[in-house]
N, C-alpha and C positions, 0 to 999 in steps of 0.2 A: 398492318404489319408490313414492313418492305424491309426486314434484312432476310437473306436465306438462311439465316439463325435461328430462326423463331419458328419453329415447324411443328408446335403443339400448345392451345392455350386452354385456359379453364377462365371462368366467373367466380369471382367469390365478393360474400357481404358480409359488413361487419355486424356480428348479431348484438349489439347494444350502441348505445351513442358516443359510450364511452370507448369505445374500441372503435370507432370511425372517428373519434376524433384524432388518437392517435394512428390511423392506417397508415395513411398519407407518409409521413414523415418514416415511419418503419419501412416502407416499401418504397423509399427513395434511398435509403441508406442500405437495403439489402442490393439494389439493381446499380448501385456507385462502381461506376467500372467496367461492369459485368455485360457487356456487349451483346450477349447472347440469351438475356432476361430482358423483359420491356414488363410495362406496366401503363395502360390505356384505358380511356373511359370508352364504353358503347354508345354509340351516340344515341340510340333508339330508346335502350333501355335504363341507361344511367349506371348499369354493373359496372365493378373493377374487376380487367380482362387482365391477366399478369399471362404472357407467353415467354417460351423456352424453347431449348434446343431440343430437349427431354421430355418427358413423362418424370422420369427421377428430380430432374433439376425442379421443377415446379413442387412435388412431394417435397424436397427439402427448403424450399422457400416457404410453403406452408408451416412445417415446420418449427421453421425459425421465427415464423408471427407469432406462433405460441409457445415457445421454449426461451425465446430470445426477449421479446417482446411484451408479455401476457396480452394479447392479443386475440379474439377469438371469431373464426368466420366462420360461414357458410360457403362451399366449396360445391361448384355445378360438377358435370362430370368432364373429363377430357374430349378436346377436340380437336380435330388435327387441322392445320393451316392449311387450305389448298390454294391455290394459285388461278389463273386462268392466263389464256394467251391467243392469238390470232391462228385460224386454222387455212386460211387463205388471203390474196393481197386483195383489198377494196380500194377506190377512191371514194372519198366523199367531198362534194362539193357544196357547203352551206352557208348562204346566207341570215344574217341577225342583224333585225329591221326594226327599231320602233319609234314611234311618235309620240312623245311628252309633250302635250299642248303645241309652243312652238319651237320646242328642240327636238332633235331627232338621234337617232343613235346607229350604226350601220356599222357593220365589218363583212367582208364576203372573204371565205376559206376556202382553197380547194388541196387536198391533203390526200396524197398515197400513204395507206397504212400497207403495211407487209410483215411477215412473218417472218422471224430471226431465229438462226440455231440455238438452242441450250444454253445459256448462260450468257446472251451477249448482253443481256439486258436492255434498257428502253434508250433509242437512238432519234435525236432530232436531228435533220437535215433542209434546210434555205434552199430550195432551188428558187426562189420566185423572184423576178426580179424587182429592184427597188423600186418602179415607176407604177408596179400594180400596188404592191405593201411597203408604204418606208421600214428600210431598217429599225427602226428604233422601234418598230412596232412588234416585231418579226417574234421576241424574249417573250411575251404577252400569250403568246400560241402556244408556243414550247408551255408557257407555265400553267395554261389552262387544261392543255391536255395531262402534263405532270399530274393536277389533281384532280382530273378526273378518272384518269386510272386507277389509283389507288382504290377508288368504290368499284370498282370489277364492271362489268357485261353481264353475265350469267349470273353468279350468284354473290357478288357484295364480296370479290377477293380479288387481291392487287392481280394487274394485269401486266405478265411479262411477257420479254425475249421479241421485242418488235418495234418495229423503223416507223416513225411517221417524218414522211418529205413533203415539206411542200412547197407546192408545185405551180401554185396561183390564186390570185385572188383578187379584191378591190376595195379602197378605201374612198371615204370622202372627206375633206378638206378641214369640213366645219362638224360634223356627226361622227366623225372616227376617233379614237383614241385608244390608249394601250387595253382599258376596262372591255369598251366591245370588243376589241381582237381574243383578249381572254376566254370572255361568254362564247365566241366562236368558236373557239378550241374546242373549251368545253362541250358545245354540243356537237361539233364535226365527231369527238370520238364516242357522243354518245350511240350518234345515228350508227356505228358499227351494231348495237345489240337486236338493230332491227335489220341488217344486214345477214344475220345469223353464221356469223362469223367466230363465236366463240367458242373455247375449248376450255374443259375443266381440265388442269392438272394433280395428280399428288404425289406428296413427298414418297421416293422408295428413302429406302436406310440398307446400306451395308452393311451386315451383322456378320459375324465373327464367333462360333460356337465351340468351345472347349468343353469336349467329353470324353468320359473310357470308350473306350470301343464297342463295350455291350449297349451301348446306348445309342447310337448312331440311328438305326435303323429309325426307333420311335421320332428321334427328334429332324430326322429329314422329312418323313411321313406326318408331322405335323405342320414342318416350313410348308411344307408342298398345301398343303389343307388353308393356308395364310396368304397362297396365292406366290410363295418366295420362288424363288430362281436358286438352286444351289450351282454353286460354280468350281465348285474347288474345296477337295478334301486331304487331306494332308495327315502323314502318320507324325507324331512326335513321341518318343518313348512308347508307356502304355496310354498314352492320349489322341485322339484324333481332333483336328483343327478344321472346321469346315465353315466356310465362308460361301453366303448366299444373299442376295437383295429381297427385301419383301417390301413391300407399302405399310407407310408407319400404319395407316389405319386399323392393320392387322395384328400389331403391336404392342397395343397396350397391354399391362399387368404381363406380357411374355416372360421377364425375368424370374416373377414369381411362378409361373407356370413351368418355366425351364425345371428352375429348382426341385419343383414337385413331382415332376417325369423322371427324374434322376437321381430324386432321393440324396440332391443337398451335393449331387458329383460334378454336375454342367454349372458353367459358367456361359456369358457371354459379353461381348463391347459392339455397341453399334453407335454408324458415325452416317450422317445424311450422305447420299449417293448421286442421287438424280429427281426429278422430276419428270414422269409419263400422263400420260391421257387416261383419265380415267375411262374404264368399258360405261359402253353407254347400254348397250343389253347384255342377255345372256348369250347373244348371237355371236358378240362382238369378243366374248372370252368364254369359253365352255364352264371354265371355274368361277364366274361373277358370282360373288355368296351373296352380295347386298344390293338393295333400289340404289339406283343413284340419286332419290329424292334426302338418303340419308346424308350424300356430302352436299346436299342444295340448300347447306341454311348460311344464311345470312349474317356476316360478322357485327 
């Protein structure tokens, strides 16, 4: 998943052959447009992954398979998109070497990765000059590392917010070509995961609570229980408006749980906010309620 759209997916299978024969086509026509719905296969397990901005948007995409479509699946449980990103600058300098009978193959990388603010997203940069790597070779690196980030470091999740320059390297005449500078990419950003340079991130959400006033107390005492941040509470008429970030992780089924501390009076809108480091103990956050082996699965 690489848009910052897609911050919550599920699995689902079609339970007969006759509903996977039409899945396909129903859930290209539900995702037509819809920028902020995707639908992907796993590659390990062969599930169809449908991701969303939502918890709700995925509930009515299901939905719509069986209302819209008679369509009938099997639905795993939600799971939130997390991210990963660089927590310090590395270089790596790697050669890819081999010998097919009598042809050979070679590209040598030398690449500064570094870490980027929030949102700048993933930056290539040529410092090397044309006489170590021809130009024409240079797209090959960028594109290898391109796909190898998308399989994460840590835990099999696109890796953002970070520079890779580079900085030098070495070709040869007759054994170099765009395919080995690629494979070199590829493994220069692999050797970061043995550098132990990765960081898990997850999505916060900005949420927005509309309740009477008697009701305030319960539902800050439960953001707070969620790990949220209130920031700002606001009188309107007999309503108060308070707005606080939490980790979607915390999140799920929340709207029906609002409703139910409130007895059908609270409302809420929540919209993606940021991306933080997940605690890695309970050292690390006094309020850590979960393992972090919980956000360590693999997409």
């Amino acid at each position: 998943m690489t848009s910052p759209l897609h911050l919550v997916e599920i699995a689902i299978e079609a339970l007969s052959q006759a509903d996977a024969d039409k899945l396909h086509d129903a859930l290209e026509r539900i995702s037509a447009g819809d920028d902020s719905f995707a639908v992907t296969t796993d590659r390990e397990s062969g599930q169809t992954i449908l991701s969303a901005s939502n918890e709700r948007h995925l509930e009515t995409s299901i939905a719509r398979l069986q209302d819209e479509f008679d369509i009938n699946v099997r639905v795993g449980a939600p799971q939130v998109c997390f991210r990963e990103t660089l927590s310090r600058p590395v270089t790596v300098d790697h050669t890819y070497k081999r010998q097919i009978g009598d042809r050979g193959e070679f590209a040598r990388v030398k690449i500064e990765f570094e870490p980027l603010l929030p949102g700048s997203g993933y930056v290539f940069e040529n410092d090397c000059s044309a006489d170590a790597i021809p130009t024409e070779l240079v797209p090959a690196i960028d594109k290898g590392i391109q796909a190898q980030k998308d399989g994460g470091l840590l835990a099999g999740f696109l890796v953002i917010d970070f520079r890779a320059r580079l900085v030098g390297g070495a070709y040869h005449e007759v054994d170099s070509n765009a395919l080995t500078f690629e494979i070199a990419g590829r493994a220069a950003f692999r050797e970061l995961a043995r550098e132990n340079t990765a960081a898990l991130l997850e999505p916060f959400m900005r949420i927005e609570v509309i309740t009477p006033d008697n009701f305030i107390g319960s539902v800050i005492l439960d953001l707070n229980s969620r790990r949220g941040y209130v920031q700002t509470t606001d009188s309107r008429g007999d309503v108060l408006i308070l707005t606080a970030t939490v980790p979607l992780a915390e999140l799920f089924g929340y709207e029906n749980f609002l409703a139910s501390m409130t007895q059908n009076a609270a409302q809420c809108i929540m919209h993606f906010d940021r991306y933080e480091p997940v605690p890695k103990s309970p050292d690390d956050d006094p309020d850590y309620p979960f393992p972090v082996a919980a956000a360590l699965r693999v997409a």
